[in-house]
TORFIMAR-93265 format. One record per residue: residue in one letter; x, y, z of N, C-alpha, C in turn. Coordinates in pm, 1 decimal, padded with zeros to 6 digits, m for minus. Each point is the difference from the previous one (the first is absolute). Example, Ala and Ser with C-alpha at 12.3 -4.5 7.8 and 13.67 -1.06 7.14 Angstrom:
% residues 2
 aa     n.xx     n.yy     n.zz    ca.xx    ca.yy    ca.zz     c.xx     c.yy     c.zz
  a  01319.0 m00569.0  00780.0 m00089.0  00119.0  00000.0  00090.0  00120.0  00000.0
  s m00035.0  00105.0 m00072.0  00082.0  00119.0  00006.0 m00077.0  00109.0  00073.0
END
This chain:
% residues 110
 aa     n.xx     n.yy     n.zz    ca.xx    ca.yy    ca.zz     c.xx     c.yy     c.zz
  x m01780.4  00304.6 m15223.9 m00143.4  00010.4  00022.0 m00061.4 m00139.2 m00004.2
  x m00088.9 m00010.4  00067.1 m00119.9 m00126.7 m00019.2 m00080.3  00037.6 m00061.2
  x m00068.3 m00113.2 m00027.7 m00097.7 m00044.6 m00042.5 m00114.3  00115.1  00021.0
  x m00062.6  00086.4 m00113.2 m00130.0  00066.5  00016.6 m00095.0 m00108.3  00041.3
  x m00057.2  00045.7  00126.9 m00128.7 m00023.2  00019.7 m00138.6  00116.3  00022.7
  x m00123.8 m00083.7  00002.9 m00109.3  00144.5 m00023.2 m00032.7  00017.0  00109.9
  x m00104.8  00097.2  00038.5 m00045.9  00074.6  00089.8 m00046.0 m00122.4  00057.9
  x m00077.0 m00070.3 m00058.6 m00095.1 m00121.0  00060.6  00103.9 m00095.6  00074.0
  x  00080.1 m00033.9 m00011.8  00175.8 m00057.6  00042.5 m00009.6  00081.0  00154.3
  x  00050.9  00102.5 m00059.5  00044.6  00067.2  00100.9 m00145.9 m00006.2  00138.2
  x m00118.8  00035.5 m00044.0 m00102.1  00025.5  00087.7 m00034.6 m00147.4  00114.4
  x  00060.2 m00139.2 m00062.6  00032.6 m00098.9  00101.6  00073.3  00031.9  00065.2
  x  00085.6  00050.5  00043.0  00074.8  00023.8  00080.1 m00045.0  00026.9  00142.0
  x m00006.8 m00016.2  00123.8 m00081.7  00049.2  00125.2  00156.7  00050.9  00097.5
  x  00013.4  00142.0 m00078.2  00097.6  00092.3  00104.4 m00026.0  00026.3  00096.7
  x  00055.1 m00026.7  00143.6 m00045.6  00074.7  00078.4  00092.2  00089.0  00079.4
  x  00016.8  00062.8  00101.1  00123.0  00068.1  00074.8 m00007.6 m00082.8  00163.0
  x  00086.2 m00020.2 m00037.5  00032.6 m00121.9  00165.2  00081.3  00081.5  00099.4
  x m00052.5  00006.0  00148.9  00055.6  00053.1  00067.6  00104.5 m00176.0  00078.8
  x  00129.1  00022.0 m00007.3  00090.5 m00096.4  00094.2  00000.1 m00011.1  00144.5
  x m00045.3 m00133.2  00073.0 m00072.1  00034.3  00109.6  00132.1 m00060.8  00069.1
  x  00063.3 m00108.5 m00057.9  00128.9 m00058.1  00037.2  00080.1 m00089.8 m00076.6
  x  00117.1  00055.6 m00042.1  00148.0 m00037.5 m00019.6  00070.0 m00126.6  00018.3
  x  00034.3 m00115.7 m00093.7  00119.1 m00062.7  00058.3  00048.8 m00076.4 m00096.5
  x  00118.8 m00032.9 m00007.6  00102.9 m00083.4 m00081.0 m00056.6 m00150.9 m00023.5
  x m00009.8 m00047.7 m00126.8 m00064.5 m00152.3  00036.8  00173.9 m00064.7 m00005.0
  x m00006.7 m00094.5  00118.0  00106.1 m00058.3  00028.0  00079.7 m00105.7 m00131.1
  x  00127.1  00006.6  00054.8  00069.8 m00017.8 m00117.5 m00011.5  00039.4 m00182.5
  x m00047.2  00087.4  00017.9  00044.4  00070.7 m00142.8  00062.7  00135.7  00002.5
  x  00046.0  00046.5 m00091.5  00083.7  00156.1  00000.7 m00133.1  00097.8 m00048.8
  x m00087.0 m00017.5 m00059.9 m00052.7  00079.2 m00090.9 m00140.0  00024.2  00081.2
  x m00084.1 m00083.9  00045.1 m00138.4 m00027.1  00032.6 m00054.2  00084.6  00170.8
  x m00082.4  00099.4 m00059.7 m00080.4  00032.0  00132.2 m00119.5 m00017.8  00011.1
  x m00045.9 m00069.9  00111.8 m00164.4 m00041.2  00011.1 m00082.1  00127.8  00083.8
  x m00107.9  00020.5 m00047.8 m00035.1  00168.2  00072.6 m00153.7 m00115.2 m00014.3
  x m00066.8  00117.9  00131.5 m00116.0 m00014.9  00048.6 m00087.0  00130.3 m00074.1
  x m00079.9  00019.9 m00018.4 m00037.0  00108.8 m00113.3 m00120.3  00011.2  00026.3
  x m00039.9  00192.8  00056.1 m00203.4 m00002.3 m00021.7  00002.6  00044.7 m00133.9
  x m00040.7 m00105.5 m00084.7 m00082.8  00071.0 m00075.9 m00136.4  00033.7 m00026.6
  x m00105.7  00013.5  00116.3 m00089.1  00032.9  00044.1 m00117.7 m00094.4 m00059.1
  x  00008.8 m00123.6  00066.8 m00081.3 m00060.7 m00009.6 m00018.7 m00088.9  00146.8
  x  00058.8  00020.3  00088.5 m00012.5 m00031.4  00138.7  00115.7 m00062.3  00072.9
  x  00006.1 m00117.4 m00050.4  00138.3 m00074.6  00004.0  00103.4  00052.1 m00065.4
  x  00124.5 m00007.1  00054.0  00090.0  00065.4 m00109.8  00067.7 m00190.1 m00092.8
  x  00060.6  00079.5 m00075.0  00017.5 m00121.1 m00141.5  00176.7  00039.4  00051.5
  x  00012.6 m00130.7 m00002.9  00126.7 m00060.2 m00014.7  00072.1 m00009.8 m00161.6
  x  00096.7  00100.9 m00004.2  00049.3  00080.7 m00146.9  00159.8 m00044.4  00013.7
  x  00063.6 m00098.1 m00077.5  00156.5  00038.2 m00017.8  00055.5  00039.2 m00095.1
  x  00106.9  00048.7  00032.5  00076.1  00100.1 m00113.5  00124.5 m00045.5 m00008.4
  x  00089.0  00033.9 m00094.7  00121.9 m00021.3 m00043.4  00071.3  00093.5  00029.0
  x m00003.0  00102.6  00102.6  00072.3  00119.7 m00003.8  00102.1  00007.5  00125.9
  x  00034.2 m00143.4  00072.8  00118.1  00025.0  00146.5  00075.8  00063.0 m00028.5
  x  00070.1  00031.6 m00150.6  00138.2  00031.8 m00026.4 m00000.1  00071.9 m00007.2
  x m00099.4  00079.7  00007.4 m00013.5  00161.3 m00077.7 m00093.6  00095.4  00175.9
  x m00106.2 m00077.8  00080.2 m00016.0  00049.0  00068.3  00017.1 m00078.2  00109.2
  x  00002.3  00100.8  00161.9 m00005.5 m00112.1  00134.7 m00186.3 m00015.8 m00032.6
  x  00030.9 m00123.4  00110.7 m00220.8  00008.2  00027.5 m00010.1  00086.4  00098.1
  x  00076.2  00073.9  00099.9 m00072.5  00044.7  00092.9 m00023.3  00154.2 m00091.1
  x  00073.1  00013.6 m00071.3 m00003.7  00164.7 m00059.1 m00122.4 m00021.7 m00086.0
  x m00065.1 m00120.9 m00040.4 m00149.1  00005.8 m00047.4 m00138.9  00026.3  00055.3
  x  00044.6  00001.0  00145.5 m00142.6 m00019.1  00086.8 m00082.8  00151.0 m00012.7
  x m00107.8 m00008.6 m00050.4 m00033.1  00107.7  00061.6 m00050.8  00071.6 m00152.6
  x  00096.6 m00020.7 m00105.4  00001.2  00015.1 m00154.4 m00182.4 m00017.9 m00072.2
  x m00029.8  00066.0 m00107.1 m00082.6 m00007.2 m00069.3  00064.9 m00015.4 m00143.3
  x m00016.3 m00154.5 m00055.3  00009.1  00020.6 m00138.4 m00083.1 m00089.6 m00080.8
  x  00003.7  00007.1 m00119.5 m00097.1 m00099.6 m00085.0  00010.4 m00154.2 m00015.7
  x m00066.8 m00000.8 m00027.6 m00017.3 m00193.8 m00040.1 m00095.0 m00024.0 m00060.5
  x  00033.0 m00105.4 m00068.4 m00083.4 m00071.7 m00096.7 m00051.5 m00076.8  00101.3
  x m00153.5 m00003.4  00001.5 m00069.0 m00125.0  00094.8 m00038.3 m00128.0 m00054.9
  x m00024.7 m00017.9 m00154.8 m00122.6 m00098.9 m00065.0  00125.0 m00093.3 m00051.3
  x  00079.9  00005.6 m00004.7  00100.6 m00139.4  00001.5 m00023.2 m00097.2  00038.6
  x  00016.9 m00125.7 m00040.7 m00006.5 m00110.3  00074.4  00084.7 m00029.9  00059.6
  x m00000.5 m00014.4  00163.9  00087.4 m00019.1  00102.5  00131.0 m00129.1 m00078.3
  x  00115.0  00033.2  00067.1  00072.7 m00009.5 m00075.8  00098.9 m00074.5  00182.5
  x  00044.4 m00155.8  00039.2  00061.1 m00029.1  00075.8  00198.2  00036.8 m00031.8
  x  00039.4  00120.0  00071.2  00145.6 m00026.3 m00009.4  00084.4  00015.9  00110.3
  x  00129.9 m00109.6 m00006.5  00032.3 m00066.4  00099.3 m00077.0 m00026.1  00159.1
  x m00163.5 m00085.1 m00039.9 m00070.0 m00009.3  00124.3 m00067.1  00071.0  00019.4
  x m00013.8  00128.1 m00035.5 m00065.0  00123.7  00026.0 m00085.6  00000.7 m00106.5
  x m00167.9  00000.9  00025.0 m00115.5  00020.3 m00099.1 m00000.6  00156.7  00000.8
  x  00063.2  00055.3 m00150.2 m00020.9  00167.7 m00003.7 m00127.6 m00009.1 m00053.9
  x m00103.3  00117.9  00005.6 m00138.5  00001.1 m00047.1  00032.1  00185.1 m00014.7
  x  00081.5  00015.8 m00184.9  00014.8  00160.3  00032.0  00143.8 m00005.1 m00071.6
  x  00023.1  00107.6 m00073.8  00101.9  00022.5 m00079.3  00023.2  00140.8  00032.5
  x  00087.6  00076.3  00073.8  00086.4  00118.0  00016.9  00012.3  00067.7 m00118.0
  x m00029.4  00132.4 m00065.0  00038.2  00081.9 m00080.5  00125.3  00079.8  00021.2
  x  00051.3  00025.5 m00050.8  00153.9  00062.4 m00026.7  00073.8  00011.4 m00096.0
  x  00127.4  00073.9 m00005.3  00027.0  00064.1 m00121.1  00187.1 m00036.2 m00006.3
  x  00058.0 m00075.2 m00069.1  00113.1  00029.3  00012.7  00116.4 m00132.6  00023.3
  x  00090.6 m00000.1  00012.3  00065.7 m00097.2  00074.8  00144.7  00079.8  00044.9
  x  00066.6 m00044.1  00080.3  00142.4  00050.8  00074.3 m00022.1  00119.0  00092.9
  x  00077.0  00092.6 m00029.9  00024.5  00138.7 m00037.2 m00154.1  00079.2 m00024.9
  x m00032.6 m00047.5 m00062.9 m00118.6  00039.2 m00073.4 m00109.7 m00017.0  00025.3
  x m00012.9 m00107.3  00120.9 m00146.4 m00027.6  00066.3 m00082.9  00058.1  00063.6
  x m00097.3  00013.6 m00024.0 m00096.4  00120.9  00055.7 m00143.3 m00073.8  00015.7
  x m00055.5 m00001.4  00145.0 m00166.9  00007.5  00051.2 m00066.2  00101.9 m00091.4
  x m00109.4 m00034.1 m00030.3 m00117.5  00063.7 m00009.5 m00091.0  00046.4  00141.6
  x m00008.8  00146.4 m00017.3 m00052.0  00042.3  00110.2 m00149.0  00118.0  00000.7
  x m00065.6  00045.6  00051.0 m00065.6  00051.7 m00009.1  00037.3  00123.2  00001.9
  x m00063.7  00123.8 m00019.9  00058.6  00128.8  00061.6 m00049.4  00064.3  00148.7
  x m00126.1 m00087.6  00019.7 m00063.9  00016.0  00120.9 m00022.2 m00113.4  00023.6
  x m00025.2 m00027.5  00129.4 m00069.5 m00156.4  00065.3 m00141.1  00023.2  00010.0
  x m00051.5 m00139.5 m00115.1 m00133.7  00018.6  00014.2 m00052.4 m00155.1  00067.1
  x m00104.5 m00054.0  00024.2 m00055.7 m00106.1  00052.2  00065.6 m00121.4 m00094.5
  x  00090.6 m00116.8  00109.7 m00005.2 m00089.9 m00061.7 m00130.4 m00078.8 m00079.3
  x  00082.0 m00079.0 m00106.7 m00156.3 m00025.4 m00115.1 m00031.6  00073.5 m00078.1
  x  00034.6  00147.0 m00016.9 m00025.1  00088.2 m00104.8  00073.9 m00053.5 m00121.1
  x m00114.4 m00071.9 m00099.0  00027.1 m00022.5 m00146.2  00009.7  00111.2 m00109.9
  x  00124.1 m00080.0 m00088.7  00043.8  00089.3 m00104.3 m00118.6 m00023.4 m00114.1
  x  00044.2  00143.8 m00029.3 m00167.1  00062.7 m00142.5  00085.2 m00026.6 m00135.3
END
């Protein structure tokens, strides 16, 4: 377990549900996918993830899952991510967060 934190902790947080608008491998690494992402604010936000090994990018397109938005953009290998991927797991065991219905990208978590 971590670290308890309080409600007030937690209520910084700016969740939102990102729809994946487009997919791709950032070159030369094993691990890194750079996704184009609405999260309904007009432009989509340029989001990378650590998950090549575990998923393709094209099997992301199209996907609704969460992200942390209020991060401070974070440059890796070249790529400015603005957005942290929620998920559960590692190997075997890795699992998206998904909705049970598709609702409007930008729909923030309560």
């Amino acid at each position: 377990m971590k670290e308890t934190i309080t409600i007030d902790d937690f209520a910084k947080l700016d969740i939102r549900l990102g729809t994946i608008l487009e997919a791709e491998r950032v070159p030369e690494t094993d691990r890194l996918i750079k996704c184009s992402v609405d999260v309904g604010e007009g432009e989509p936000r340029t989001i990378v993830s650590g998950i090549a090994h575990i998923r393709d990018p094209e099997n992301l397109v199209g996907k609704q899952v969460p992200y942390i938005l209020n991060l401070e953009p974070r440059t890796i290998k070249g790529v400015e991510s603005n957005g942290m991927l929620l998920a559960l797991g590692e190997g075997e065991a890795f699992a998206l967060l998904h909705p049970d219905k598709a609702v409007p990208a930008g729909t923030a978590g309560k």
